[in-house]
N, C-alpha and C positions, 0 to 999 in steps of 0.2 A: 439233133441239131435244132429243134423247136426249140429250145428253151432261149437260143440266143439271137430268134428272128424279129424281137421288140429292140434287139440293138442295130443287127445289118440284116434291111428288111429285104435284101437281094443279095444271092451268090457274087456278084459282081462287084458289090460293096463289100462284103465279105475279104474278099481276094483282092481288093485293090488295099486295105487295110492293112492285110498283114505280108502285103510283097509276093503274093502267089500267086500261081496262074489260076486263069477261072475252071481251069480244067483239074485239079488239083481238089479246090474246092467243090465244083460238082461229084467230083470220084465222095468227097465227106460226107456230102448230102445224100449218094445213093446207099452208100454203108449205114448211113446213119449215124457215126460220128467219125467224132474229130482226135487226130492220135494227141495222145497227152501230151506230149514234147512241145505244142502249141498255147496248152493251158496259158504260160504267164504273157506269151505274145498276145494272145485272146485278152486276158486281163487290162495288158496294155492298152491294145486299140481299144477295148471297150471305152475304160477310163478317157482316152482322145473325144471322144463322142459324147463323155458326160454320161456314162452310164456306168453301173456297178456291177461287173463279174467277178463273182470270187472263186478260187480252191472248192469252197463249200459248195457253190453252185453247178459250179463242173462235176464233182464227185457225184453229187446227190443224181443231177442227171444223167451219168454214168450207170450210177445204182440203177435206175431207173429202165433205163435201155437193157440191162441184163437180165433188167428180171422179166422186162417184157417175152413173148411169146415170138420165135424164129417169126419173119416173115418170110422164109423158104423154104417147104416142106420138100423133105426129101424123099419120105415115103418110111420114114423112123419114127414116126409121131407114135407112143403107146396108143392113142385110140385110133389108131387108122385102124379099120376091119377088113380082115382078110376075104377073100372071097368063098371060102369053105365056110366062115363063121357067120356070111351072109347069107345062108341057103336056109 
């Protein structure tokens, strides 16, 4: 969701924007995004605000998020070391 904190610089603004609860829009921000079925809402309010979110900007940030690294190890990470292989 960084990429679209230079349009709603607050969850609150966020969610008053597109008719959501701020509780809604918190749940995006701890995921880390936002379901796509929002994208052209997102485009809209942007556009109200005098800013430019596209398709392209969403995807790409999307790309982006995927390829980043879990921030929740579950204990599946190839480099975790066992404790046999640490002795």
């Amino acid at each position: 969701m960084d990429h679209i904190t230079h349009i709603w610089p607050t969850m609150a603004d966020l969610a008053s924007d597109l008719g959501k609860p701020y509780s809604t829009v918190a749940a995006w921000k701890q995921r880390g995004s936002i379901p796509a079925k929002y994208d052209m809402s997102l485009i809209r309010a942007a556009k109200a605000r005098g800013a430019c979110l596209t398709l392209e900007h969403l995807a790409e940030a999307r790309a982006e998020t995927a390829d980043a690294p879990s921030r929740v190890d579950h204990g599946t990470s190839q480099d975790a070391v066992s404790p046999e292989a640490a002795e």
